[in-house]
C-alpha atoms as an extended CHARMM CRD file, in Angstrom:
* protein
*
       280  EXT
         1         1  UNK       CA             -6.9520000000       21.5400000000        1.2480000000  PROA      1               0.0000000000
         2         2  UNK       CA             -3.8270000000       19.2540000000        1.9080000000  PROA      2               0.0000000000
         3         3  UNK       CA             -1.7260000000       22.0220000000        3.8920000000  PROA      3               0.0000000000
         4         4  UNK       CA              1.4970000000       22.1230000000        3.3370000000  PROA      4               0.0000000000
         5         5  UNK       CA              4.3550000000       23.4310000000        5.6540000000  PROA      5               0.0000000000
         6         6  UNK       CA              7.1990000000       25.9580000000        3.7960000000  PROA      6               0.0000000000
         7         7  UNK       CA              9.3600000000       24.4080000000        6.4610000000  PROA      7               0.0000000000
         8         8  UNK       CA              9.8430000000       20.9530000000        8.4570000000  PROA      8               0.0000000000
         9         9  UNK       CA             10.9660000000       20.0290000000       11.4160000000  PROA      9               0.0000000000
        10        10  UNK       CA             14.0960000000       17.4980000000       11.5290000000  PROA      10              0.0000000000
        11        11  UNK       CA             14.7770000000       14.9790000000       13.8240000000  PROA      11              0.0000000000
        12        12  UNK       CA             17.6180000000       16.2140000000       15.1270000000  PROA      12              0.0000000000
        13        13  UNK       CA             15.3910000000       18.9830000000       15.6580000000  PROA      13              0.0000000000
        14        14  UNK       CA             16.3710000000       21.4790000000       13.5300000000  PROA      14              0.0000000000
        15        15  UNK       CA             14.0110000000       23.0260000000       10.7720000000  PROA      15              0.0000000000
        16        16  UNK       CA             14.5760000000       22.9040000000        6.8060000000  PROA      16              0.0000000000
        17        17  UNK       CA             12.8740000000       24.2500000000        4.0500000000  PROA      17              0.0000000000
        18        18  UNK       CA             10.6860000000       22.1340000000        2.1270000000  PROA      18              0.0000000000
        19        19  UNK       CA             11.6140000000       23.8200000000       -0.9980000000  PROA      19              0.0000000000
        20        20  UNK       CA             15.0150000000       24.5450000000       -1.8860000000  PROA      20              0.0000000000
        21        21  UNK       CA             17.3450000000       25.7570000000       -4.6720000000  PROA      21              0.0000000000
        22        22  UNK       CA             19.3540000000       23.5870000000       -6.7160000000  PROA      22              0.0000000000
        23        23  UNK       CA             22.6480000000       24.8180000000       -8.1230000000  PROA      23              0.0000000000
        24        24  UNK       CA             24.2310000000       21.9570000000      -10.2330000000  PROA      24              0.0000000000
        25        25  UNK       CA             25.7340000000       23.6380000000      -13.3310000000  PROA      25              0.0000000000
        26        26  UNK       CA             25.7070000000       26.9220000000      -11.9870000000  PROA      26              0.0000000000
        27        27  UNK       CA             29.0650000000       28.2690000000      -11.7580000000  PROA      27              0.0000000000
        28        28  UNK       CA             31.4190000000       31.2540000000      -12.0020000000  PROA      28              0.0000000000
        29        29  UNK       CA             29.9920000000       34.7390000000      -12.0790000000  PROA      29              0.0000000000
        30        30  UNK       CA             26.7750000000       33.9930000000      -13.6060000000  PROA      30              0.0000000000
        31        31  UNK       CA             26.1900000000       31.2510000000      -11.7420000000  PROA      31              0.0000000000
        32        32  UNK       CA             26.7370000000       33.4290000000       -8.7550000000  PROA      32              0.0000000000
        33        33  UNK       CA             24.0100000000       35.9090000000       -9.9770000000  PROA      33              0.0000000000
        34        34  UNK       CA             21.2920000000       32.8490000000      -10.8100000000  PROA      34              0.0000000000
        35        35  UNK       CA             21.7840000000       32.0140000000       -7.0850000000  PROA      35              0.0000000000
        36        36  UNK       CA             22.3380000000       35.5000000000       -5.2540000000  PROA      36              0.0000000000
        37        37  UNK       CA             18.7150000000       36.4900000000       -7.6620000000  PROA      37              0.0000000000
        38        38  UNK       CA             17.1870000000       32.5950000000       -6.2610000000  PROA      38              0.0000000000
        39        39  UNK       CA             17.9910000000       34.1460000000       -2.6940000000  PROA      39              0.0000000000
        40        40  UNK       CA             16.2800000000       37.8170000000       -3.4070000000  PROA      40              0.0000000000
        41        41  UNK       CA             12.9190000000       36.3840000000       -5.0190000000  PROA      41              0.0000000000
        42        42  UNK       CA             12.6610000000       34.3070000000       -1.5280000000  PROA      42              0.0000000000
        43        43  UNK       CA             14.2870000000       30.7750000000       -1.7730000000  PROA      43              0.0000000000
        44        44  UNK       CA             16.7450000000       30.4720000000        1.4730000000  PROA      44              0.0000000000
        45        45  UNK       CA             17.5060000000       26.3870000000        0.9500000000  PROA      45              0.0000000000
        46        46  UNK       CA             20.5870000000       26.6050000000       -1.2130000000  PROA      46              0.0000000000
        47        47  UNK       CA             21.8110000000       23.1280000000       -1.8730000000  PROA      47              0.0000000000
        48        48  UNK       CA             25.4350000000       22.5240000000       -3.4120000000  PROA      48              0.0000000000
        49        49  UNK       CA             28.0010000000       19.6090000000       -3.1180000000  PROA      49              0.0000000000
        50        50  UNK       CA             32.0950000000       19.3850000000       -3.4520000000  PROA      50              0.0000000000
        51        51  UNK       CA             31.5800000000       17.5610000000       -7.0780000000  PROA      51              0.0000000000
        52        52  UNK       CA             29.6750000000       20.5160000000       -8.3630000000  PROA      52              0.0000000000
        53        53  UNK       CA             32.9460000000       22.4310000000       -8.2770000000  PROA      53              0.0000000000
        54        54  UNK       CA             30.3100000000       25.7140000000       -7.4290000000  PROA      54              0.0000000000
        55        55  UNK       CA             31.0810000000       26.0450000000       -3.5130000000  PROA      55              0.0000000000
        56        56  UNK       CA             32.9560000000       29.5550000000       -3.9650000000  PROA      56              0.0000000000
        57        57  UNK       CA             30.2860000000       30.3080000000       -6.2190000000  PROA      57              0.0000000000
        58        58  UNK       CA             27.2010000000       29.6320000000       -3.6950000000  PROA      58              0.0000000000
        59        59  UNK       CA             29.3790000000       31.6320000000       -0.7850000000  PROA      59              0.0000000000
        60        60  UNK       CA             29.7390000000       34.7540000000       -3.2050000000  PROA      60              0.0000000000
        61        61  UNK       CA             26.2590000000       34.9190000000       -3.9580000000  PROA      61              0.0000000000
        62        62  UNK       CA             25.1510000000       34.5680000000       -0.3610000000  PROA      62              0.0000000000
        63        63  UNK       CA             27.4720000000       37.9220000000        0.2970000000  PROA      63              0.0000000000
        64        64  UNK       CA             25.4920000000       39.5240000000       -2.6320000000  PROA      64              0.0000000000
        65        65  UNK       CA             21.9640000000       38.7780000000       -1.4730000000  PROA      65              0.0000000000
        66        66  UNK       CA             22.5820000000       40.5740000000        1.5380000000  PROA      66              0.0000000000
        67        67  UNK       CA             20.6240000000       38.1540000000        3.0940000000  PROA      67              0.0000000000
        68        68  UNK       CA             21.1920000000       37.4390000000        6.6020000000  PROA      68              0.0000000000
        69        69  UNK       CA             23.4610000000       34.1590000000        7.2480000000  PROA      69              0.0000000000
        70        70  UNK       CA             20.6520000000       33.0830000000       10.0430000000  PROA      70              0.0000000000
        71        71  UNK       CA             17.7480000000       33.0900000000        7.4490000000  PROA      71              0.0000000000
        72        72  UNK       CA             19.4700000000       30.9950000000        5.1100000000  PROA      72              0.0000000000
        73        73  UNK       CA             20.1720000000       26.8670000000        5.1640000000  PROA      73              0.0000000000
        74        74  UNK       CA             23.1570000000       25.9710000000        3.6470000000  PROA      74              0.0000000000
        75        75  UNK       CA             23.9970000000       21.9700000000        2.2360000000  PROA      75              0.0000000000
        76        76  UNK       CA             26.7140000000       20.7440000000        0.3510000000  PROA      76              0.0000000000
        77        77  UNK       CA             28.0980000000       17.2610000000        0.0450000000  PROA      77              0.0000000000
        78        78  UNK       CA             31.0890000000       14.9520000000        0.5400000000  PROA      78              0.0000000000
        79        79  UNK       CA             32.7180000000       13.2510000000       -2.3800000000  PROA      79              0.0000000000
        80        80  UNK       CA             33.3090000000        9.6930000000       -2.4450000000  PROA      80              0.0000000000
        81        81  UNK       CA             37.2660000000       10.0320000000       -3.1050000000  PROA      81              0.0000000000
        82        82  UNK       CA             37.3730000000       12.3220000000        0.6390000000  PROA      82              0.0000000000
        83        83  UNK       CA             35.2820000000        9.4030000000        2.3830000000  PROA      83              0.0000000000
        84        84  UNK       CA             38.1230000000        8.6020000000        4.8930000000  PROA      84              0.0000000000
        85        85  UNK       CA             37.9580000000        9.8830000000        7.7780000000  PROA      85              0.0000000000
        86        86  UNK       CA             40.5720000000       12.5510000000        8.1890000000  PROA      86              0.0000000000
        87        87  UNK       CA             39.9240000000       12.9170000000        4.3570000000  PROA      87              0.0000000000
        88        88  UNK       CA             36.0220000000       13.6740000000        5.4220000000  PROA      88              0.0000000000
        89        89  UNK       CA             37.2290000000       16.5480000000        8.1340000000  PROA      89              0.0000000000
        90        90  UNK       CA             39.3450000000       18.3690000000        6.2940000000  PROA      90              0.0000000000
        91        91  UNK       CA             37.0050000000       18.2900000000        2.7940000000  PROA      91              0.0000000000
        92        92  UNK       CA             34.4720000000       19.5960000000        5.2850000000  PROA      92              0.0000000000
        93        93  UNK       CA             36.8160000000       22.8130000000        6.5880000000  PROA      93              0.0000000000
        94        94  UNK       CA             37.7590000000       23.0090000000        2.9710000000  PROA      94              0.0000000000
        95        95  UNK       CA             33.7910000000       23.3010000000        1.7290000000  PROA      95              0.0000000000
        96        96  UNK       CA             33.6590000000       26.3810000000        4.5760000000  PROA      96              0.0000000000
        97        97  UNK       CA             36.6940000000       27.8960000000        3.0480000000  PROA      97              0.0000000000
        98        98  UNK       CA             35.3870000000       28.1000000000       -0.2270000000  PROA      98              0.0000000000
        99        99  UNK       CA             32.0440000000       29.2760000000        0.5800000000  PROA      99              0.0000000000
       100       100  UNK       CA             33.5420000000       31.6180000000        3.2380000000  PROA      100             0.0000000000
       101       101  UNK       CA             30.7360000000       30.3660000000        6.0340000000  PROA      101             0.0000000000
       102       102  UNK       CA             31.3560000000       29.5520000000        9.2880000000  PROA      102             0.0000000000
       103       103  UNK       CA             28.9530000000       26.3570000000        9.1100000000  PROA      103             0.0000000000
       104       104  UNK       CA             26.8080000000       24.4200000000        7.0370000000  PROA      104             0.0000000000
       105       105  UNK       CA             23.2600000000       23.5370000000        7.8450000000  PROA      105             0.0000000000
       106       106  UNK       CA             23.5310000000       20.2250000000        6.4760000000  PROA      106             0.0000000000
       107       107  UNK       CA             26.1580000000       18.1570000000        5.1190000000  PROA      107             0.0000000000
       108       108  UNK       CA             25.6830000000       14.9570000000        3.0520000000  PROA      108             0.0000000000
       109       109  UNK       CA             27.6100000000       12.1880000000        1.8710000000  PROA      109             0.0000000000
       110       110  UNK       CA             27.1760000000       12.3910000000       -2.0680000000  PROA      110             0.0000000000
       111       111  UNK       CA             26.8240000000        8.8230000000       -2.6680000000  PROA      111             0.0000000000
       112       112  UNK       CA             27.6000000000        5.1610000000       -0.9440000000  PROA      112             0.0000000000
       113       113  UNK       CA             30.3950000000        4.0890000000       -3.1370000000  PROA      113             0.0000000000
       114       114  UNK       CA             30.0480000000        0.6870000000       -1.5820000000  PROA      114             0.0000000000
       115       115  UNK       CA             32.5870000000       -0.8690000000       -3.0780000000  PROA      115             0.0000000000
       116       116  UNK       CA             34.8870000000        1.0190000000       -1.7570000000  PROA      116             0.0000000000
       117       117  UNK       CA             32.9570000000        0.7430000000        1.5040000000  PROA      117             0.0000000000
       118       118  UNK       CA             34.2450000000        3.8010000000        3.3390000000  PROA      118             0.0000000000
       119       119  UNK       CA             30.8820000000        5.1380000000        3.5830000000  PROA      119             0.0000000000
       120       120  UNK       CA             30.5680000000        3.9990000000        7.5090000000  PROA      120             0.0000000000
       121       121  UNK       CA             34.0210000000        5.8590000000        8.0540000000  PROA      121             0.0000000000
       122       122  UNK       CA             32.8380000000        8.9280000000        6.0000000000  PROA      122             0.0000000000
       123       123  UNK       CA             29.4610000000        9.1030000000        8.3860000000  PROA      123             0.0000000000
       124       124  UNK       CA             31.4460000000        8.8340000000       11.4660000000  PROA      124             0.0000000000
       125       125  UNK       CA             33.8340000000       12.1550000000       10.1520000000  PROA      125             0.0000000000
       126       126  UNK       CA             30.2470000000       13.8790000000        9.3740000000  PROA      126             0.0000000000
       127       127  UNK       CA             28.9990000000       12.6970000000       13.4450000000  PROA      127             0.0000000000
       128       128  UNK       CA             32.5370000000       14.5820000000       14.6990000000  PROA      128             0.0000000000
       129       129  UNK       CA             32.1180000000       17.3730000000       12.3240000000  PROA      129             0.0000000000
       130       130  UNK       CA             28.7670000000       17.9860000000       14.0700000000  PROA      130             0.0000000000
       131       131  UNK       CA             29.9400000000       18.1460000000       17.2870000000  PROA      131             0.0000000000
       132       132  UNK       CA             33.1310000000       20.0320000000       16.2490000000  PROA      132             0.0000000000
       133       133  UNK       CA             30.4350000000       22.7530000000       14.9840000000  PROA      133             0.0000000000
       134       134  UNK       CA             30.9140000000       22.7500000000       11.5030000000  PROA      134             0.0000000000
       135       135  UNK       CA             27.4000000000       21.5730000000       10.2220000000  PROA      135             0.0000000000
       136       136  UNK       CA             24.7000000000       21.4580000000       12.2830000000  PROA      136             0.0000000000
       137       137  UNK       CA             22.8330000000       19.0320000000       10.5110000000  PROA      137             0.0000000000
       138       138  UNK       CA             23.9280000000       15.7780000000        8.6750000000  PROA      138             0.0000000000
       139       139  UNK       CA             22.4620000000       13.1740000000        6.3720000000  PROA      139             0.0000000000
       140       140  UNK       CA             22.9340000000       10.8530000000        3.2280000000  PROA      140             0.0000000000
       141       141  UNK       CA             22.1430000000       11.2090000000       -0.5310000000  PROA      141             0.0000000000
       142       142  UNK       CA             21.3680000000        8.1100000000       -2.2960000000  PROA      142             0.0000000000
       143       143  UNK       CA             21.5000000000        5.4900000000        0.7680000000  PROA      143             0.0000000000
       144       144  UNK       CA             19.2510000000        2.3590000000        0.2990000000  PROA      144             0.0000000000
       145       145  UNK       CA             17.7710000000        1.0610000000        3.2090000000  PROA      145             0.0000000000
       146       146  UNK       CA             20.9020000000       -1.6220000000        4.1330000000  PROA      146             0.0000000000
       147       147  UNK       CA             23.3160000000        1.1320000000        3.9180000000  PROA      147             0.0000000000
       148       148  UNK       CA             20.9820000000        3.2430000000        6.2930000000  PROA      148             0.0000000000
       149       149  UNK       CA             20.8340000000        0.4900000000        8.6320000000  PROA      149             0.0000000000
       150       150  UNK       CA             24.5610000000       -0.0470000000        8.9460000000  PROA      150             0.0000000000
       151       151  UNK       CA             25.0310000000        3.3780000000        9.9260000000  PROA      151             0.0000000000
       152       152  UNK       CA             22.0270000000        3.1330000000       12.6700000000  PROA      152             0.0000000000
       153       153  UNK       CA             23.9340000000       -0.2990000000       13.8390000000  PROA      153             0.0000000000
       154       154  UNK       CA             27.0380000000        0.9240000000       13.8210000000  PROA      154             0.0000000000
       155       155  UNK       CA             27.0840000000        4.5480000000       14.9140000000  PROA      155             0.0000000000
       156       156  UNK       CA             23.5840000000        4.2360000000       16.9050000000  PROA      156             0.0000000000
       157       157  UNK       CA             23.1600000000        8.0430000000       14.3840000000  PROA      157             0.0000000000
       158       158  UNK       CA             20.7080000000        8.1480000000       12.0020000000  PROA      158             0.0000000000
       159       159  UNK       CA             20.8610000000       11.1240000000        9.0130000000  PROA      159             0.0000000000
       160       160  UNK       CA             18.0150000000       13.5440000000        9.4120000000  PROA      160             0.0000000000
       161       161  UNK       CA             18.1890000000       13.5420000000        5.9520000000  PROA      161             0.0000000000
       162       162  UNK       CA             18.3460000000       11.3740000000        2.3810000000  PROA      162             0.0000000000
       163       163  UNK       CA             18.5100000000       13.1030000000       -0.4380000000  PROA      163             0.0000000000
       164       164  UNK       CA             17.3360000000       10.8880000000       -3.2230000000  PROA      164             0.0000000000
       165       165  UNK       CA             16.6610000000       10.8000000000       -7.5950000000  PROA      165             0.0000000000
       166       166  UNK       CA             13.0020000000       11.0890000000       -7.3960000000  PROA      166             0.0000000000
       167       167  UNK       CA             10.5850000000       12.2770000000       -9.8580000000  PROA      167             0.0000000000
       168       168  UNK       CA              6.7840000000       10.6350000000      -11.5140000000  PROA      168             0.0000000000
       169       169  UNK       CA              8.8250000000        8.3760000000      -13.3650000000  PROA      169             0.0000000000
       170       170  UNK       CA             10.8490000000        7.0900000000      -10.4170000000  PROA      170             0.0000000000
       171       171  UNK       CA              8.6260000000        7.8480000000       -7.3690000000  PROA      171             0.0000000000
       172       172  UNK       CA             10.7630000000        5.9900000000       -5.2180000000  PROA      172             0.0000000000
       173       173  UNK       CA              8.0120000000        4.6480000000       -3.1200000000  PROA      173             0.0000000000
       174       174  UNK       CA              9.7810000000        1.6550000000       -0.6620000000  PROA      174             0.0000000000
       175       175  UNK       CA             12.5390000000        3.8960000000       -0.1460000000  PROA      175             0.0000000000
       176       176  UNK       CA             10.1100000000        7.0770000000        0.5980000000  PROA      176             0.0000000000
       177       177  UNK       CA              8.0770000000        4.9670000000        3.2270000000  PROA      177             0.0000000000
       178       178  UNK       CA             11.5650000000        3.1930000000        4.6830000000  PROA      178             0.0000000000
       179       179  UNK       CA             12.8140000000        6.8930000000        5.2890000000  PROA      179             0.0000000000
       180       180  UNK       CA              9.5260000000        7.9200000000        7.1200000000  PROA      180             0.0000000000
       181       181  UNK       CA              9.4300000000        4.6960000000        9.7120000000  PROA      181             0.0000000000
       182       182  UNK       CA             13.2080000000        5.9010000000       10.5910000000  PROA      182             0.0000000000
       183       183  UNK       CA             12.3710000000        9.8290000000       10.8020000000  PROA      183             0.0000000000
       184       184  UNK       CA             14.1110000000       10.3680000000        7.9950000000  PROA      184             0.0000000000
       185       185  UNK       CA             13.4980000000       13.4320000000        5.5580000000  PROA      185             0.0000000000
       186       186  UNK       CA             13.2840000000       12.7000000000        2.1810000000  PROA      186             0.0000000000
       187       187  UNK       CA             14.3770000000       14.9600000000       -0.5680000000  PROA      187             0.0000000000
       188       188  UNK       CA             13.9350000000       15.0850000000       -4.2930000000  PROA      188             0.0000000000
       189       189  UNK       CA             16.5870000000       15.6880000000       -6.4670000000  PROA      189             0.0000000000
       190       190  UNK       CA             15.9720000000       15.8610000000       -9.8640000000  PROA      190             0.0000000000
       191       191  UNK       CA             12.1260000000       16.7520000000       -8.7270000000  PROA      191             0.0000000000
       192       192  UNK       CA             11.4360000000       16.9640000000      -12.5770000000  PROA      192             0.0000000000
       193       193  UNK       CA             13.3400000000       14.3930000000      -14.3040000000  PROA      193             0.0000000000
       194       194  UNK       CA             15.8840000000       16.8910000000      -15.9700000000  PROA      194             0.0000000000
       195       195  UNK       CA             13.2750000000       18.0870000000      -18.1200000000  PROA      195             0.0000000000
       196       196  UNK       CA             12.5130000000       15.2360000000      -19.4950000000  PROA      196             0.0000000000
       197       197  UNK       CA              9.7120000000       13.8770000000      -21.4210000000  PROA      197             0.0000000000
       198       198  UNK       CA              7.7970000000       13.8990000000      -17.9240000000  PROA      198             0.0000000000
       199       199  UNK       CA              7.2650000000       17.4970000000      -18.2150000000  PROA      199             0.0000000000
       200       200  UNK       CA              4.9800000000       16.3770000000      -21.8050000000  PROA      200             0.0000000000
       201       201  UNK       CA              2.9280000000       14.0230000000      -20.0370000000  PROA      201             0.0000000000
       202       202  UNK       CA             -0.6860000000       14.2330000000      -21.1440000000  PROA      202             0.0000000000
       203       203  UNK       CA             -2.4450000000       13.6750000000      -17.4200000000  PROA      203             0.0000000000
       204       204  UNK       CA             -0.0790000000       15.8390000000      -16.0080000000  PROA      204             0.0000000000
       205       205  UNK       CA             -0.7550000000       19.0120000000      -18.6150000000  PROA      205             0.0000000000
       206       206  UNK       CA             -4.4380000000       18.2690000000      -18.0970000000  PROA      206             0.0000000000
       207       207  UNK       CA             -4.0880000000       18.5850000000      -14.1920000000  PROA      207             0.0000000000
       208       208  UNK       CA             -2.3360000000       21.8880000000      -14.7210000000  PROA      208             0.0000000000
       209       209  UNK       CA             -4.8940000000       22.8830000000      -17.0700000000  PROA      209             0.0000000000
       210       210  UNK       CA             -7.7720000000       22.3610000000      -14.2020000000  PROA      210             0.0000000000
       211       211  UNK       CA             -5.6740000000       23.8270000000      -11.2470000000  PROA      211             0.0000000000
       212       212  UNK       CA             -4.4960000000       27.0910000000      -13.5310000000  PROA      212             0.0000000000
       213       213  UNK       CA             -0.8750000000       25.8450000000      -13.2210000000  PROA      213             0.0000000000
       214       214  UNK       CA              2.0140000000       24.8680000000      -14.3160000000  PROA      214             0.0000000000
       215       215  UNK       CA              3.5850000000       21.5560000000      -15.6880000000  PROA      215             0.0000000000
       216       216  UNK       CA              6.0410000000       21.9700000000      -13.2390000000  PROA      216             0.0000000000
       217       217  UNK       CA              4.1330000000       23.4220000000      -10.3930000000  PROA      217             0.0000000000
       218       218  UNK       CA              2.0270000000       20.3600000000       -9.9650000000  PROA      218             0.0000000000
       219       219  UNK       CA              4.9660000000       17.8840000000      -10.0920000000  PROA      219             0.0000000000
       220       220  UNK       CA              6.5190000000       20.0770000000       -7.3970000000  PROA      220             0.0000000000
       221       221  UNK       CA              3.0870000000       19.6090000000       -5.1940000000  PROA      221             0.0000000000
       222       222  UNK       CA              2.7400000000       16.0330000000       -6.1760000000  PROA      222             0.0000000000
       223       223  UNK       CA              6.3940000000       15.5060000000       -3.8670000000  PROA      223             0.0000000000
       224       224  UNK       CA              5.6330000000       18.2320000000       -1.1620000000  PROA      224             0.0000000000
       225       225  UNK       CA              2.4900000000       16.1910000000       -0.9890000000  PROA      225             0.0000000000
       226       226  UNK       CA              4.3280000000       13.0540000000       -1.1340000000  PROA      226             0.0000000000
       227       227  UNK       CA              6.0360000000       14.0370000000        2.1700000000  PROA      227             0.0000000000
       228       228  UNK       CA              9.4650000000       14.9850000000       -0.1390000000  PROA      228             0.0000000000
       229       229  UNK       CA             11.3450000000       18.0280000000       -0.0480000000  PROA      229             0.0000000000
       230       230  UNK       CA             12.0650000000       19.2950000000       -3.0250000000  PROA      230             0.0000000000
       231       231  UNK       CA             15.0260000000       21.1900000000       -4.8450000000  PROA      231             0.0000000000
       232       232  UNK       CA             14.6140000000       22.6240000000       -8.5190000000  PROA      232             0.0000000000
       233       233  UNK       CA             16.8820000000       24.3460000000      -10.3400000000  PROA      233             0.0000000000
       234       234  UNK       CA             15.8670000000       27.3520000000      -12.8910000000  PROA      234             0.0000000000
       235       235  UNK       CA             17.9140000000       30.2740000000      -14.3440000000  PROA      235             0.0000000000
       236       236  UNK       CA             14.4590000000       31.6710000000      -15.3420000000  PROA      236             0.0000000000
       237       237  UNK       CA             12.9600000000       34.4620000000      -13.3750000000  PROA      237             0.0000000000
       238       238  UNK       CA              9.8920000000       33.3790000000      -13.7960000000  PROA      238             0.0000000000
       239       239  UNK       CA             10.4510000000       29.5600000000      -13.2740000000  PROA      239             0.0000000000
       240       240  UNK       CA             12.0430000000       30.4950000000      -10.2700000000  PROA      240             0.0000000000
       241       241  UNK       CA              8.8640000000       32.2690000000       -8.6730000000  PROA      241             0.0000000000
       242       242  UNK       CA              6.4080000000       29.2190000000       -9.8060000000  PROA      242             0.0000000000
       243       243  UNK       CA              8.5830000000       27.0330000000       -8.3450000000  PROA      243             0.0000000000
       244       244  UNK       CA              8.2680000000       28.4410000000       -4.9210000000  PROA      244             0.0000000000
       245       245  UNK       CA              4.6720000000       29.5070000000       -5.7100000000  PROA      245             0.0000000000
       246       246  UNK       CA              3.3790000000       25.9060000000       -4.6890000000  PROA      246             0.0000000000
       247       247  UNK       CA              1.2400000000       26.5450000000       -1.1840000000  PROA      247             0.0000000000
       248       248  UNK       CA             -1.8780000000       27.9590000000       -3.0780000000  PROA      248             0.0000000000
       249       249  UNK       CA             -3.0710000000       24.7160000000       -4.3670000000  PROA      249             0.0000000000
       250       250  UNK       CA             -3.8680000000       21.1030000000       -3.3490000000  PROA      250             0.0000000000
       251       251  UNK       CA             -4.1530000000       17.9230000000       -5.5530000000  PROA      251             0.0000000000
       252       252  UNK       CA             -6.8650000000       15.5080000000       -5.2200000000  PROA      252             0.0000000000
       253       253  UNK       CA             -6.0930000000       12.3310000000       -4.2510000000  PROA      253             0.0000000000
       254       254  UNK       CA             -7.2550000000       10.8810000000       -7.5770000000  PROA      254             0.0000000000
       255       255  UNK       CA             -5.0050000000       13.2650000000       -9.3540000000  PROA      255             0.0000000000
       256       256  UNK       CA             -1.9370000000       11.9440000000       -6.6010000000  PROA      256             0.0000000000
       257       257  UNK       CA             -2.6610000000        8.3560000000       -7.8630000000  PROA      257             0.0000000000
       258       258  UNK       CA             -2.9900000000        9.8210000000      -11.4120000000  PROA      258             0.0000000000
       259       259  UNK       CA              0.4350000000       11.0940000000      -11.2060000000  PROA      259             0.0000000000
       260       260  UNK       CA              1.4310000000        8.3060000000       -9.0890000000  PROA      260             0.0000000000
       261       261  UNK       CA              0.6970000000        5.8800000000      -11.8490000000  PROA      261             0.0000000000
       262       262  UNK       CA              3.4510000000        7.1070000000      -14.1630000000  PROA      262             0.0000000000
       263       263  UNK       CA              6.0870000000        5.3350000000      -12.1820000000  PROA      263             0.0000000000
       264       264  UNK       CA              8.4830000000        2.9730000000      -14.4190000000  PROA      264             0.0000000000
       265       265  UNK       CA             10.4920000000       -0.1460000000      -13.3370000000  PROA      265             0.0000000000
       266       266  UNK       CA             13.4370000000        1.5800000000      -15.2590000000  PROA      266             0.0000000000
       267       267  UNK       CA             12.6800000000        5.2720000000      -14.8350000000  PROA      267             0.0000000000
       268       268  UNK       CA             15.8910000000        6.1380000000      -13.5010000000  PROA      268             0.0000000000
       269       269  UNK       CA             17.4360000000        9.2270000000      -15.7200000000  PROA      269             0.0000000000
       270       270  UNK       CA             20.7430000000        7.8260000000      -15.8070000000  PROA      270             0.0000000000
       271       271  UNK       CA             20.7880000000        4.4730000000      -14.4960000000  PROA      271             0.0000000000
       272       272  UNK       CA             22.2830000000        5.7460000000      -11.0920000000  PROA      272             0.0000000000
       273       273  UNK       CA             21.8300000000        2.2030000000       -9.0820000000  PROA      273             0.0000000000
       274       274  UNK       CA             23.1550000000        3.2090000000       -5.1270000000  PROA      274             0.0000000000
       275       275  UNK       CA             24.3440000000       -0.5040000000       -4.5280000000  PROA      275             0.0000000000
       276       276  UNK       CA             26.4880000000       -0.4170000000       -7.5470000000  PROA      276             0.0000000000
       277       277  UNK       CA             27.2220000000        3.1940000000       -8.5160000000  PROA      277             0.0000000000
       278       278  UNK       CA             30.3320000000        4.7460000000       -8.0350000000  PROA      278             0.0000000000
       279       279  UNK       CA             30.9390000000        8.4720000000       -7.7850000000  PROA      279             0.0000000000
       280       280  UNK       CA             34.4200000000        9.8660000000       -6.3920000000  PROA      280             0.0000000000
């Protein structure tokens, strides 16, 4: 069997959870009870972001789990309309004032934006944030490799982690292996294409036929396998549990390549291009 670690080790040293919670859309008091229920039925990766407008919602179902602030990793993102610098630092305070936490475990910036090229300035607020204590960890969502290699050239920082659109239709596989020769973590978001018409994929169904599975549950293990972190979102109870019920198994390497193989040229869900796309 392919083992699988529930956590991995950063290169800034610090340790995340290879499987996460997503909590796009969820928002308000029910949103608040998805996540604070996510925490209780064992996910501690929570993983929000300013333009999800659910910050206050993610801190108020952290005080309802009950779950110690310690045994929990924390992310949210930076917008591209705060990437200034002194724009960056105080979004960041803000972010801990909504969730009511002292620190995040990992802060992101959301998305290049390089036309507006602040993205350099935004990654040097996010290396002084660090230091000033308010995340401990810090990485990118959405960087290509020539924005990653600015930041190396110009800051001499790499992130620890890129959080990227990745899925069997868009397996991402020159940005995946650019990530790994710089140390970088990848993670999935969008692990299962939205529920889109991957989840009806004939070689996929027949995999989690054979393996006593899920749809979902082998897409999950076809990233963690991968190398990629991953980050679902449910509001199902039971979704929720298969979705962290993923160390049990292994794929084959022919059913990897079989799952592999469904990769498009255009297999983006939204046509989300990082050197042109703009998201403030």
């Amino acid at each position: 069997m392919n083992e699988i670690s529930a956590t991995v080790i950063l290169n800034d040293g610090n340790q995340i959870p290879s499987v996460g919670f997503g909590t796009y859309l969820l928002n308000g008091a029910s949103g608040s009870n998805i996540i604070s229920q996510a925490i209780q039925r064992g996910y501690r990766l929570l993983d929000a972001a300013v333009n999800y407008e659910n910050e206050g919602t993610v801190g108020e179902a952290v005080r309802r789990s009950h779950c110690s602030r310690s045994k929990l990793f924390i992310t949210s993102k930076l917008p591209g309309r705060h990437q200034q610098h002194q724009a960056a630092i105080s979004s960041i305070q803000e972010s801990l004032f909504r969730t009511g936490l002292d620190y995040f475990d990992l802060y992101l910036i959301h998305w290049p934006n390089p036309q507006a090229d602040h993205y350099l300035e935004a990654w040097q607020a996010l290396i002084d944030a660090q230091r000033f204590g308010l995340v401990r960890s810090i990485g990118v969502s959405n960087f290509l490799p020539e924005h990653i290699e600015r930041l190396e050239k110009e800051t001499g920082v790499l992130p620890v982690v890129n959080q990227i659109e990745l899925h069997p239709y868009w397996s991402q596989r020159k940005q995946r292996e650019y990530d790994t020769s710089k140390k970088i973590f990848t993670q999935a978001w969008s692990p299962l294409g939205r529920a889109s018409n991957v989840l009806q994929e004939n070689v996929i169904k027949d995999i989690a036929q054979k393996h006593q599975k899920s749809v979902g549950q082998i897409i999950l293990r076809w990233e963690l396998q991968l190398g990629v972190g991953v980050i679902p979102k449910s509001s199902s109870a039971q979704r929720q549990l298969d979705n962290l019920s993923l160390f049990d198994f292994s794929l084959s390497a022919a059913e990897m390549n079989q799952i592999s193989e469904l990769d498009r040229p255009d297999g983006r869900n939204k046509n989300q291009d990082p050197a042109t796309y703009q998201e403030f």
